[in-house]
C-alpha positions in Angstrom: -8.5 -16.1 -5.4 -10.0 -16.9 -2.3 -10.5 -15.0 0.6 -12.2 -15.8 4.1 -13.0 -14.1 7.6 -11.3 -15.6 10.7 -11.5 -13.1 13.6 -13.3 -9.8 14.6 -11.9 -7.4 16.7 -14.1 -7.0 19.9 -17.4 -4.3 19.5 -15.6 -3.3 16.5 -15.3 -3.7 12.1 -11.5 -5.0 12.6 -10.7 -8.4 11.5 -8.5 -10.9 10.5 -8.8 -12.5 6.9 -7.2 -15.2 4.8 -6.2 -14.6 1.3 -5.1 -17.1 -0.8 -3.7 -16.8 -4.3 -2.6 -19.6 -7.2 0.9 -17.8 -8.0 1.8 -17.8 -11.6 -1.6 -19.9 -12.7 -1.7 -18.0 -16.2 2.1 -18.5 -17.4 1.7 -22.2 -16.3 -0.4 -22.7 -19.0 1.9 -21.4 -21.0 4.8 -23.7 -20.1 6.0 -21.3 -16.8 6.0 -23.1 -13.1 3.3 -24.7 -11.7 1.2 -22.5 -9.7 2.2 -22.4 -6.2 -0.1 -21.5 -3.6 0.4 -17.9 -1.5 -1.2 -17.6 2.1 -1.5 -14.0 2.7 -2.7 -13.0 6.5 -5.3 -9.7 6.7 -4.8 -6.5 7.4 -2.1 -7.2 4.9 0.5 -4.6 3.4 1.5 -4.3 -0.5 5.0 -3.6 -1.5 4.9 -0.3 -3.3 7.5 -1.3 -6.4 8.5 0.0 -9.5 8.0 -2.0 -12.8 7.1 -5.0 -9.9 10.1 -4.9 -7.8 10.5 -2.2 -4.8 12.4 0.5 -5.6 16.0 -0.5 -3.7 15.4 -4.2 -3.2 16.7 -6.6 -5.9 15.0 -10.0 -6.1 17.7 -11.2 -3.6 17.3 -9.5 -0.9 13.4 -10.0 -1.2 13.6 -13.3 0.4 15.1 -12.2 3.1 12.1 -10.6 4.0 9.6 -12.0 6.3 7.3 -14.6 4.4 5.0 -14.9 3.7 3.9 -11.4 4.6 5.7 -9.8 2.5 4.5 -12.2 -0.8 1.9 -9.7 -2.2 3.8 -6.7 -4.9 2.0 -4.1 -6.2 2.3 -2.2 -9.0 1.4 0.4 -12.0 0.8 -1.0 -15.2 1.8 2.6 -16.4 5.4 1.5 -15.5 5.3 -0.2 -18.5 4.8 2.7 -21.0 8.3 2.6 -21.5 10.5 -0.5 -22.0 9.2 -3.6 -22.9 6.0 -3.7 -24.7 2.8 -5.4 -23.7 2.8 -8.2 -27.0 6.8 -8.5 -25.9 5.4 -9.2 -21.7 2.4 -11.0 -23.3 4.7 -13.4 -24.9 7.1 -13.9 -22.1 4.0 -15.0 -19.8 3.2 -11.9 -18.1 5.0 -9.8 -15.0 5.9 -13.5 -13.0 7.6 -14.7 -16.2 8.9 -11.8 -17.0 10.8 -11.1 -13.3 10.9 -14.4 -12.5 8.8 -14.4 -9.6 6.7 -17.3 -9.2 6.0 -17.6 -5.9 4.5 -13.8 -5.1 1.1 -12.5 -5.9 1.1 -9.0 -8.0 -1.4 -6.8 -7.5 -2.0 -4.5 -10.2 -4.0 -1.0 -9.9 -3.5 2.3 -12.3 -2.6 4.9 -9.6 0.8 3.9 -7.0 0.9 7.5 -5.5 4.7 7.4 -6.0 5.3 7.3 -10.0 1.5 7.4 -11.8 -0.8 9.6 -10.3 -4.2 10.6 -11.3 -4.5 14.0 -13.1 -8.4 14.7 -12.3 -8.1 17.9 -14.7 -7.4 16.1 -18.0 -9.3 13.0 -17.7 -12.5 12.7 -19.6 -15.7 9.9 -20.1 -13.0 8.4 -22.6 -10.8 7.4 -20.4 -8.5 8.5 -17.1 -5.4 10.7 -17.1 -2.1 9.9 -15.1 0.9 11.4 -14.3 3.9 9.7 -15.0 7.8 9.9 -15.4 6.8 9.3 -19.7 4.6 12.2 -19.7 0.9 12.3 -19.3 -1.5 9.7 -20.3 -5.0 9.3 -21.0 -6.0 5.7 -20.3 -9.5 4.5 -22.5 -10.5 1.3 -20.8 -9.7 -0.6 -24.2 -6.4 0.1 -23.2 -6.2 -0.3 -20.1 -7.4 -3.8 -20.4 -5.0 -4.8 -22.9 -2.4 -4.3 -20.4 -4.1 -6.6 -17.7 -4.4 -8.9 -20.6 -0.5 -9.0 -21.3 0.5 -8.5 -17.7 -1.3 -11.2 -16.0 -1.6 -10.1 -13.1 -3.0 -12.0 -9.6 -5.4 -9.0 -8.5 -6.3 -6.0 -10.4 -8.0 -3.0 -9.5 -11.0 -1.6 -12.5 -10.0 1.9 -14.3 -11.5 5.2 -11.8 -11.7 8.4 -12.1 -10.2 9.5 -9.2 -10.4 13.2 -8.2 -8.9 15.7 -5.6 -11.1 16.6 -2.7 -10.9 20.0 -3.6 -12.9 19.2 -6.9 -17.0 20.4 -7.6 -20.2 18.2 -6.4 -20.5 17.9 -10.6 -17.2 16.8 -11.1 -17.1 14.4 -8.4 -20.8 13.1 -9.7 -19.2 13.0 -13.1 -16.0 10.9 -11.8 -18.8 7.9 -9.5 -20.9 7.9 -13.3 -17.8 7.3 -15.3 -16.0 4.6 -12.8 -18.9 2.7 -12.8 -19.1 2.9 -16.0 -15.9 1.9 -16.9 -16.2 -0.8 -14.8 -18.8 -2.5 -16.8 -16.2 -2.1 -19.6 -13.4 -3.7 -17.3 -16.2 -6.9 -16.7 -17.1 -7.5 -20.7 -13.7 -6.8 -21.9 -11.9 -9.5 -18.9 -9.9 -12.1 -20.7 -7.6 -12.4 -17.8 -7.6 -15.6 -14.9 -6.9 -12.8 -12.3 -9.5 -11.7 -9.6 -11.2 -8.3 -10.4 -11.1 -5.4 -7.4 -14.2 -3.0 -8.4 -13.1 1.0 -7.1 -14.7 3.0 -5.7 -14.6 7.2 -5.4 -16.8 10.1 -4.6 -14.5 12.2 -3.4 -15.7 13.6 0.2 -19.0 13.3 -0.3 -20.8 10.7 1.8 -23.7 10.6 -0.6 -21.2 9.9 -3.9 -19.4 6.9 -1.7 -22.0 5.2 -0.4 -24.1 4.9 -3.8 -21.0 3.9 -5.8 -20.3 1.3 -3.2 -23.9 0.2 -3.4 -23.7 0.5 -7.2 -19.8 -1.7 -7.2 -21.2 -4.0 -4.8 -23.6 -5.6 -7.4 -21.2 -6.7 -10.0 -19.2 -9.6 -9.9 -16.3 -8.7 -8.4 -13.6 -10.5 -5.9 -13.1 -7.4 -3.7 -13.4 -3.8 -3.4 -10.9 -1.1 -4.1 -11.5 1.9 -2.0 -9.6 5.4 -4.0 -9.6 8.6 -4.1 -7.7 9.2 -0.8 -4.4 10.9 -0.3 -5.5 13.6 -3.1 -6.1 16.6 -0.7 -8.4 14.8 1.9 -8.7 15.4 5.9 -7.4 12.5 7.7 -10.1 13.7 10.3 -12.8 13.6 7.8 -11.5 9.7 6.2 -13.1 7.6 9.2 -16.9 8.9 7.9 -16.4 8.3 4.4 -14.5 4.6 5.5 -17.7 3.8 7.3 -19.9 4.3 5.2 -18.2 2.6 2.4 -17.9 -0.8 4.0 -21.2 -0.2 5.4 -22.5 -0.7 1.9 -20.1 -4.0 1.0 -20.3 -7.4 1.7 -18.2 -9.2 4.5 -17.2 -12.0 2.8 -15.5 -9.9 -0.3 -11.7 -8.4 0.8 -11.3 -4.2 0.9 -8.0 -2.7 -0.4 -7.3 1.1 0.0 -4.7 3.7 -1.3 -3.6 6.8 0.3 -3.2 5.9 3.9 0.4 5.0 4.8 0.7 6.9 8.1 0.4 4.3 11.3 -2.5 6.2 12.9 -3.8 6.2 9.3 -3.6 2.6 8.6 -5.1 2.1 12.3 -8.2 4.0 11.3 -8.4 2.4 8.0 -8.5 -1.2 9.8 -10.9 0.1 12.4 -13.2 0.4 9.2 -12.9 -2.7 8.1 -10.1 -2.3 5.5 -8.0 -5.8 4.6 -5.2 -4.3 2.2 -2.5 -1.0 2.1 -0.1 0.2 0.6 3.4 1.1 1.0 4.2 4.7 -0.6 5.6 5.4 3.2 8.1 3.2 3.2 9.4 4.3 0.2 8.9 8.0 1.2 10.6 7.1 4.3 13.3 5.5 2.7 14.1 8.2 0.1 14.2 10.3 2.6 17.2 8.3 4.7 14.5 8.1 7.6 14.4 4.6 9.9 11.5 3.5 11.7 12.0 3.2 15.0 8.6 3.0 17.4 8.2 -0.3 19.8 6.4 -2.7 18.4 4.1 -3.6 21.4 1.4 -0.8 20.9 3.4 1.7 23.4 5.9 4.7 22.0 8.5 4.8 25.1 9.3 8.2 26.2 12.8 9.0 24.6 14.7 11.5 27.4 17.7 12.3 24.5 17.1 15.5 23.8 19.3 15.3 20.6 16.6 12.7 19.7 13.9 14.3 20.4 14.8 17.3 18.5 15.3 15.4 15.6 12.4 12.9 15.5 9.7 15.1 16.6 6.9 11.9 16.9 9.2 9.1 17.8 8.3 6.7 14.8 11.3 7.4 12.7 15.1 9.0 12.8 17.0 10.5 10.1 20.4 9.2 9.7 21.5 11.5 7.6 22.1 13.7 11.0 25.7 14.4 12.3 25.0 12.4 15.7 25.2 9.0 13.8 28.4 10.0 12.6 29.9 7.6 15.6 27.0 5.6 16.7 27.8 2.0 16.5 24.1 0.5 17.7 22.2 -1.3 14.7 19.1 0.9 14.3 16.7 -1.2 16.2 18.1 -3.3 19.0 16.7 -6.9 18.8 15.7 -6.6 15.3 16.3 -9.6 13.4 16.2 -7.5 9.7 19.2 -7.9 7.7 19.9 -4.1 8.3 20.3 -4.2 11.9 21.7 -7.8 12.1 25.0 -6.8 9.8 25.1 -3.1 9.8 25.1 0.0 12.6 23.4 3.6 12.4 27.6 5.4 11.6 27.7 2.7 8.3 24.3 4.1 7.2 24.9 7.5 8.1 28.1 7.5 5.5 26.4 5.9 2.8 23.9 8.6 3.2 26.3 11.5 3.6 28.4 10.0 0.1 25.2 9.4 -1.4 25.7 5.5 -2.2 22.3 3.5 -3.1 23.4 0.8 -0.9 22.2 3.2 1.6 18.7 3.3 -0.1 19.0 -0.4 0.4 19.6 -0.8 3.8 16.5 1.8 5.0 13.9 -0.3 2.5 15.0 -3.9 4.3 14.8 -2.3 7.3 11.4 -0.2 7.1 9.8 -2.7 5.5 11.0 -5.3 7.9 9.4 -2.7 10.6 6.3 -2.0 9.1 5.5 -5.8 8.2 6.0 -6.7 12.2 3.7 -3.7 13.0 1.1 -5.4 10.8 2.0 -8.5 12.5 1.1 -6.9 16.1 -2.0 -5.5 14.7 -3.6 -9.0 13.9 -2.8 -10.7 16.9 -4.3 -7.4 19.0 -7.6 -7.9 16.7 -7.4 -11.9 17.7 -7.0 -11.3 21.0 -9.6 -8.8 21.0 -7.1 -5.9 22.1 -7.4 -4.2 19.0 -9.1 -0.8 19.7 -6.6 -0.8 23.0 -3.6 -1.0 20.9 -5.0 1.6 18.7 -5.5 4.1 21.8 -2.3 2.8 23.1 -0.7 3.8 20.0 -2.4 6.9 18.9 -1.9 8.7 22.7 1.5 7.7 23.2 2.6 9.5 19.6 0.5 12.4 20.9 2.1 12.5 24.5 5.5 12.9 22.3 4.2 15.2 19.5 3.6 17.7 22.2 6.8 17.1 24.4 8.4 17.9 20.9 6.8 21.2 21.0 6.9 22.6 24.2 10.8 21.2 24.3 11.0 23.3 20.9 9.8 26.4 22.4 12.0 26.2 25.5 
C-alpha cells in the first residue's frame, strides 16, 4: 500500500490523498490473477457489505458503479463465523478468490456498526466481545489474526476495545491499555502481505485519545484507524476529540474512521483531517426505502412542496414508501446518470416498496451510493480548489435554514 498527500484545503487540515493498492497480491501467489493496481482518491468512502459484498448489490451491478471510487469494500471478518470456514477461505485464496473480485481492495476491521458490534460489557484483557447475528463472541487476538491470515485482506484494522461514551474514566483507561496492547500482538503475530491500520479509542476523553494516538503512532503501521465513535457520543463534542487525534499522527500515514455517516458528520470528520468512511448510512438509508436527494453543488435548494417538506424534514432524503409516489413518474434525481434513475421512476420504486420486493432494496443501494460517491467527489474538488470550508458552511446552513422551515411549517 501506498499512500501520498496531493492537496490541502486552504487555512485548514482537509486534503486530498492518493491510495494505491496491489489487488489480489496474496492469491496471485497462489495461482489467482495477477495483481492489478487500484487508484483510490481521498476523502474516500468504504462500501459497508455483508460477507464482502453490499447488502442488495450483486457483483453485477457493482460495476455499474462509478470507478474507481467505488473499488474499496469493507467488511467484518465476524461475518464469517458462520458458513465457510477460515482453512476452507484460506485455501480458496482468501475473500478476492473466494468472491471473485480481483480488481477491488477489501478493507477488513472487527466492528461494521450494522451486523458486528462491540459489546464493551463482556470484553476482557483476553480479548474483545461483539455482537453478531451468530450470537456473541469474544475475540482473543490469536484469533482474530487467524482470520486476517485466511482472509487476506488489502487493509486491516488491529483488534480494540472499543467502549460506549457512557462508560467510567477506569474502563475507558482499561479499554487504550488493552488496544495497545493487543496491537503489539496484531504486529508479532502478522503473517499477512496486507497493510496494518493501528486503532485508536479513549472514549471522550481528550487525555485517553491523544496518548493512545501518541502511543499507535510509534509502531509500524500503514495508517490509523480512528473508533470508538457512533457508541453514544455527541456529534458536538467529536470535532475536539478529531483534533486532537490527528494532531498526534503523522501526515504522510492515511486516517480511517467509523461511526460518522451523516453529511455534516463526514464534513467535520474531513475538516479533521480524516481520509476514509464508512457507509452504515447508505445502508440505513436504504433499508429504510429512503432516497438521497440534496444538490450536489454545496447548496440544499429551498423545496416550496409542502407535501415534500412534510415528509423530508432536512431535504437530504425522501421516503418512497409515501402515498404521493404512488403516480409520480420523475426518476428520483433529475440528471442523474445512476442506473436507478436512468431506467426506473419514483411510482416503480414506490410499488416494490409497498409489495415488499428486494429489487426495491436494490434500486435505493445503486442509487444512494451513486449519490453519496458524487458528494465525495464535490468534496475533493472544493478542498483542490481551496473552497472547502465554503462548501462546508454552504452545506451545513442551508440544511439548517430547512430543518427549521420544517418546524415552524410543522407547528402551523
Amino acid at each position: 500500500m501506498k499512500f501520498s498527500v496531493k492537496a490541502w484545503s486552504k487555512n485548514g487540515r482537509a486534503r486530498v490523498g492518493l491510495l494505491q493498492l496491489n489487488s489480489s497480491s496474496s492469491s496471485c501467489r497462489q495461482g489467482g490473477p495477477p495483481a492489478k493496481e487500484i487508484e483510490i482518491e481521498t476523502p474516500a468512502l468504504l462500501l459497508t457489505t455483508r460477507k464482502g459484498l453490499p447488502a442488495f448489490i450483486s457483483p453485477d451491478h457493482l460495476a455499474s458503479l462509478p470507478s474507481p471510487d467505488s473499488r474499496l469494500l469493507q467488511f467484518s471478518p465476524m461475518h464469517f463465523m458462520e458458513g465457510p470456514n477460515l482453512k476452507t477461505i484460506s485455501n480458496i485464496g482468501g475473500v478476492h478468490q473466494l468472491l471473485s473480485l480481483h480488481g477491488y481492495g477489501f478493507v477488513a476491521l472487527p466492528r461494521d456498526s450494522i451486523l458486528s458490534l462491540p459489546e464493551c460489557n463482556s470484553s476482557n484483557r483476553h480479548g474483545a466481545s461483539f455482537e453478531t447475528p451468530c450470537g456473541r463472541f469474544l475475540v482473543k487476538p490469536l484469533e482474530y489474526m487467524k482470520m486476517i491470515s485466511s482472509m487476506k485482506p488489502d487493509l486491516w484494522v488491529s483488534l480494540a476495545d472499543e467502549v460506549s461514551a457512557s462508560v467510567t474514566a477506569k474502563r475507558n483507561k482499561a479499554a487504550v491499555d488493552r488496544t495497545i496492547r493487543w496491537l503489539d500482538d496484531c504486529i508479532s503475530l502478522k503473517s499477512t502481505d496486507g497493510a496494518l491500520f493501528g486503532s485508536i479509542v479513549g472514549g471522550c476523553s481528550i487525555e485517553e485519545r491523544q496518548h493512545c494516538a501518541q502511543e499507535v503512532a510509534k509502531r509500524n503501521v500503514s495508517g490509523y484507524y480512528i473508533g470508538g465513535f457512533g457508541l453514544g457520543d455527541s456529534i458536538d463534542g467529536r470535532s475536539t476529540l478529531l483534533h486532537a487525534v490527528t494532531d498526534c499522527l503523522p501526515k504522510e500515514k492515511p486516517r480511517q474512521v467509523c461511526g460518522l455517516g451523516l453529511p455534516e458528520e463526514v464534513l467535520q470528520g474531513i475538516a479533521a483531517g480524516i481520509d476514509l468512511f464508512d457507509s452504515m448510512y447508505i445502508y440505513h438509508l436504504t433499508l429504510g426505502g429512503f432516497a438521497l436527494i440534496f444538490p450536489l453543488d454545496g447548496q440544499c435548494k429551498h423545496v416550496s412542496d409542502p407535501q415534500l417538506s412534510a415528509m423530508t424534514s432536512d431535504h437530504t432524503k425522501i421516503n418512497l414508501k409515501a402515498t404521493v409516489y404512488r403516480k409520480d413518474a420523475s426518476p428520483i434525481v433529475d440528471g442523474c446518470n445512476c442506473y436507478t434513475c436512468q431506467n426506473h421512476t419514483k411510482a416503480y420504486i414506490n410499488h416494490l416498496l409497498n409489495v415488499h420486493e428486494m429489487l426495491a432494496q436494490i434500486l435505493l443501494e445503486i442509487h444512494n451510493t451513486h449519490h453519496y460517491l458524487a458528494f465525495f467527489r464535490l468534496i475533493r474538488e472544493a478542498i483542490t480548489k481551496g473552497k472547502f470550508e465554503q462548501f462546508r458552511q454552504n452545506f451545513i446552513e442551508s440544511r439548517r435554514d430547512h430543518l427549521l422551515a420544517a418546524s415552524l411549517s410543522s407547528m402551523s
